[in-house]
C-alpha positions in Angstrom: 29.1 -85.0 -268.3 28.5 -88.3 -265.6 26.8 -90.9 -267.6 24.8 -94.3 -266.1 25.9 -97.5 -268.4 23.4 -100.4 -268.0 24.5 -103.7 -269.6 22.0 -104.7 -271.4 21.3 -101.6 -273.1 25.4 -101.4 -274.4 24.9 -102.4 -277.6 22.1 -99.6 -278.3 23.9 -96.8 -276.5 27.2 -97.4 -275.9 27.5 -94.8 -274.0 25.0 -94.7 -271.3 22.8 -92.4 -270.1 23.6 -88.7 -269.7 22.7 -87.6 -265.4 20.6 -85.0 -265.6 18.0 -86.7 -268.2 14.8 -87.4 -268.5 14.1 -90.9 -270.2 10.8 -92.2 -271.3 10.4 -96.1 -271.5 7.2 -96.9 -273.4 5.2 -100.3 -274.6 2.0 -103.3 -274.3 1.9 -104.9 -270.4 4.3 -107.5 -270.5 7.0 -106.3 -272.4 9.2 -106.3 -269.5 9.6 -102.3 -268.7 9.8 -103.2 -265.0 12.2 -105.3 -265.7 14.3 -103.2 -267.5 14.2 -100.6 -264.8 15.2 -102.6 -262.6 18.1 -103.6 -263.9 18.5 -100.1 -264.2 17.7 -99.4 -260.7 20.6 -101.9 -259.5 23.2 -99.4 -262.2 22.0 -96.6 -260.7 22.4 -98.0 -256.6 25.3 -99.8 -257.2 26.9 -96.2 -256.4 24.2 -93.8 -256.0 21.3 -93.6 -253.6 17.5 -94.0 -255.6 14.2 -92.9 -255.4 11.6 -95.5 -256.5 8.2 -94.3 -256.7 6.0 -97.6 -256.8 2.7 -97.5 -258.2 2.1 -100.4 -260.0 4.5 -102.9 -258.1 3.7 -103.7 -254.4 6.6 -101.6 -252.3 7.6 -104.5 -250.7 8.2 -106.7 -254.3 10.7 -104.1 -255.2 12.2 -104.1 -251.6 12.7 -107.5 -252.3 13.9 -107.3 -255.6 16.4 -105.3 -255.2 17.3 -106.1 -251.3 21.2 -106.5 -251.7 21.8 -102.8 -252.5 18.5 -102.0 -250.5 20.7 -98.9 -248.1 20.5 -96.6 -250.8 16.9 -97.5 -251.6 14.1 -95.1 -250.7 10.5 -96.1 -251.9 7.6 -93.8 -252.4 4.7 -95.9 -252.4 1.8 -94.7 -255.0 0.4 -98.5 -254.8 -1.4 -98.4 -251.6 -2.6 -94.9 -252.3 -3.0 -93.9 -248.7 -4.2 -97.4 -247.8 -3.8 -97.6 -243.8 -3.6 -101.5 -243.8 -0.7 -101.7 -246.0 2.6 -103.4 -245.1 5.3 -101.2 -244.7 8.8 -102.1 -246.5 11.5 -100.9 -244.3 12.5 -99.2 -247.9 8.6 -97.1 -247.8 9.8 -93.2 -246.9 6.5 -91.8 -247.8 3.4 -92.6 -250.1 1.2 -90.8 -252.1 -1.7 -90.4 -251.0 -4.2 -89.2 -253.8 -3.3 -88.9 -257.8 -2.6 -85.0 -257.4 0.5 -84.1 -259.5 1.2 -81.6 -257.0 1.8 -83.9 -254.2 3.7 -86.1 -256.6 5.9 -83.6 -257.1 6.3 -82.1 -253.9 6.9 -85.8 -252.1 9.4 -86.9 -255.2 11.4 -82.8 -254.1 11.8 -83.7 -250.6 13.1 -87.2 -251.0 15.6 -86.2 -253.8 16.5 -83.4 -251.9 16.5 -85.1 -248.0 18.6 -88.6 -249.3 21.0 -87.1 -251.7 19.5 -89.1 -254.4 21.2 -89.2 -258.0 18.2 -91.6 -259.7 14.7 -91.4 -259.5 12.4 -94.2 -261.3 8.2 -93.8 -261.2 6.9 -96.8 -262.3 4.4 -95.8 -263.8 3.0 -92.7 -264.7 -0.7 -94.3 -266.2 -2.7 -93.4 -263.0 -1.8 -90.1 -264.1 -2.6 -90.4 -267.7 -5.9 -91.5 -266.8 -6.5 -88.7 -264.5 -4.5 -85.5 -265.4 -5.5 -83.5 -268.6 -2.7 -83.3 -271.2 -1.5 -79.5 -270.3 -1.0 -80.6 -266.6 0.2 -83.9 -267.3 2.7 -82.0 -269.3 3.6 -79.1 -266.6 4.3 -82.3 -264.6 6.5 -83.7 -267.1 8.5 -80.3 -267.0 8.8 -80.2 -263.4 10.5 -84.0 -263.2 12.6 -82.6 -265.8 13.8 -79.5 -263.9 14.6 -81.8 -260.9 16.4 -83.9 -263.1 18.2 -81.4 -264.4 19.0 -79.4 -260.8 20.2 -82.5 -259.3 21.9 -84.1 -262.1 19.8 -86.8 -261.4 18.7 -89.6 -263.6 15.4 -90.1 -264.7 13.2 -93.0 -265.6 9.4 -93.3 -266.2 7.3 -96.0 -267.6 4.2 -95.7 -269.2 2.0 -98.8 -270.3 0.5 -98.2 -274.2 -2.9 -99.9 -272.8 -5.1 -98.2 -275.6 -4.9 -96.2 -278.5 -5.8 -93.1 -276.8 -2.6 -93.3 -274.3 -0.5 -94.4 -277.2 -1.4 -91.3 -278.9 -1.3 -89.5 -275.9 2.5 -90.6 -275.6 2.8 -89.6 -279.1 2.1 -85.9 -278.4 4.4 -85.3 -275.2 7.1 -87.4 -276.4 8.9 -84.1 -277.3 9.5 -83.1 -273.3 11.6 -86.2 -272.6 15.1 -85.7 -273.2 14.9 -89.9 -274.8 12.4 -92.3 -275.0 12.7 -96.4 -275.3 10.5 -98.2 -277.0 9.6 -102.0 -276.0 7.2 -104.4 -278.5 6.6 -108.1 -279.7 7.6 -108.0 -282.8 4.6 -108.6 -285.0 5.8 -110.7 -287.6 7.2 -113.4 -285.2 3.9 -112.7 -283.1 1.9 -113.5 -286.3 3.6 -117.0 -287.1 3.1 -117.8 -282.9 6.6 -116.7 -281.5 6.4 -114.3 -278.9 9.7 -112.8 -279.5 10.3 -109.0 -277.5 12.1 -106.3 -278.8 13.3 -102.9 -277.7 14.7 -99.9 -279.0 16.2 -96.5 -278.1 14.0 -94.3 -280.1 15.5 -90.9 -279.4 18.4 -89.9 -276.8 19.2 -86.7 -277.5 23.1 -85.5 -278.3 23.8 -89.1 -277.6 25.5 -91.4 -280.2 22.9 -94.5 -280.3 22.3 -97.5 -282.5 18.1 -97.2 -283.5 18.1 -100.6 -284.8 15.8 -103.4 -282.9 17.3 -105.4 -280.3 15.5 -108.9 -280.1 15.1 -110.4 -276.2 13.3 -113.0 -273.9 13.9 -112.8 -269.9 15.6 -115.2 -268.0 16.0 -115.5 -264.3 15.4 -111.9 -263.8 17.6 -110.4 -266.8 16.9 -109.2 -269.9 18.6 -112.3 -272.4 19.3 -111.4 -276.3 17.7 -113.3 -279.2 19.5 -114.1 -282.2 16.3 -113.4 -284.4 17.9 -114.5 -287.9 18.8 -117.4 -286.1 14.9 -118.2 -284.9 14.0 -117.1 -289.0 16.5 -120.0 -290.4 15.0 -122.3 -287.7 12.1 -121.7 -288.9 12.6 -121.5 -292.5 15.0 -124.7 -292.7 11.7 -126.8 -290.3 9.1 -125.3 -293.3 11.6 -126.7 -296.2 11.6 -130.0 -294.1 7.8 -130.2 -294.4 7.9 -129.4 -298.9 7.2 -125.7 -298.2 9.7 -123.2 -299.9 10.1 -120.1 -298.7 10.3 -117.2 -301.1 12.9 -114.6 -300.2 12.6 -111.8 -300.1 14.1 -108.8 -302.3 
């Protein structure tokens, strides 16, 4: 079994990533999901070619963003959505044209198929969320997953938990991906005014994998580890300095 190692993700899954899967990468706006894929973009081009399909990022940002390994970079764009005024990134090899999981699927099967492509990212699947009931949305699912599975490709989708209702939503078809990543603030930091990320690997399945949180800020377009006991001492040692004791905790 061919596995895809990311760096930043080491320490959760040692590992990597088993081709052939289809990984779920979930949380809030701003947690830094297209960040994280990415940098998983730039594991999987750095010898593979990859299928980006692009509908909440300009085509040309991630063009841009990933220009130094850009020859084995195909983008589908979903942002313009047909739009006949849009710029096209030399990158662009088709777009979608309307939110039809059909032609989704049927655009995402040729490019695999036509560029020899061993990753495929959609960033993200909410458009469909929003306009796909549950059992189709779920058919879809299946489909990326036979691909995925066909090619021994490797998969990536983000969703954006923007309500309740998707959150649940993810809840309920979070049983067709083959792993899912969770990404969060964590909300006791959040509550004393420190914005601290985490992220965790929620479910990989037959993978060894650490479940534990791992704490994060982004720097100069990485994904940087937090020491978060150190941040907790910080902040217990500054409260002691003003005559507050903390209790600890049992």
């Amino acid at each position: 079994m061919d596995f895809l190692k990311c760096q930043v993700l080491e320490d959760l899954l040692p590992t990597g990533f088993p081709f052939g899967y289809l990984v779920l990468i979930r949380g809030d706006l701003g947690m830094g999901k297209t960040l994280l894929v990415k940098l998983l973009a730039r594991s999987i081009l750095s010898n593979y070619p990859l299928v980006y399909v692009s509908f909440d990022d300009n085509p040309e940002t991630v063009s841009n963003d990933l220009k130094d390994l850009s020859n084995k970079l195909f983008i589908i764009d979903g942002f313009s959505l047909g739009d006949q005024r849009r710029t096209k990134s030399p990158n662009v090899i088709d777009a979608i044209t309307e939110l039809d999981p059909g032609q989704l699927i049927s655009k995402v099967s040729q490019a695999v198929y036509s560029r020899g492509a061993r990753g495929l990212i959609i960033d993200s699947i909410n458009d469909l969320l929003i306009n796909i009931d549950p059992r189709g949305l779920i058919a879809t699912l299946k489909q990326l997953k036979s691909l995925s599975r066909f090619y021994n490709m490797m998969t990536f989708i983000v969703a954006h938990v923007t309500t309740e209702d998707i959150g649940n939503l993810l809840n309920s078809i979070e049983y067709v991906f083959d792993g899912v990543i969770e990404m969060e603030f964590d909300e006791n930091m959040a509550n004393l005014g420190i914005p601290v990320r985490r992220m965790r690997v929620k479910r990989m399945k037959g993978v060894s994998h650490s479940m534990n949180w791992y704490y994060f800020t982004t720097a100069k377009g990485t994904i940087v580890p937090v020491d978060i006991n150190e941040i907790r001492n910080m902040l217990k040692n500054t409260l002691e300095d003003l005559g507050i004791q903390i209790q600890s905790s049992q």
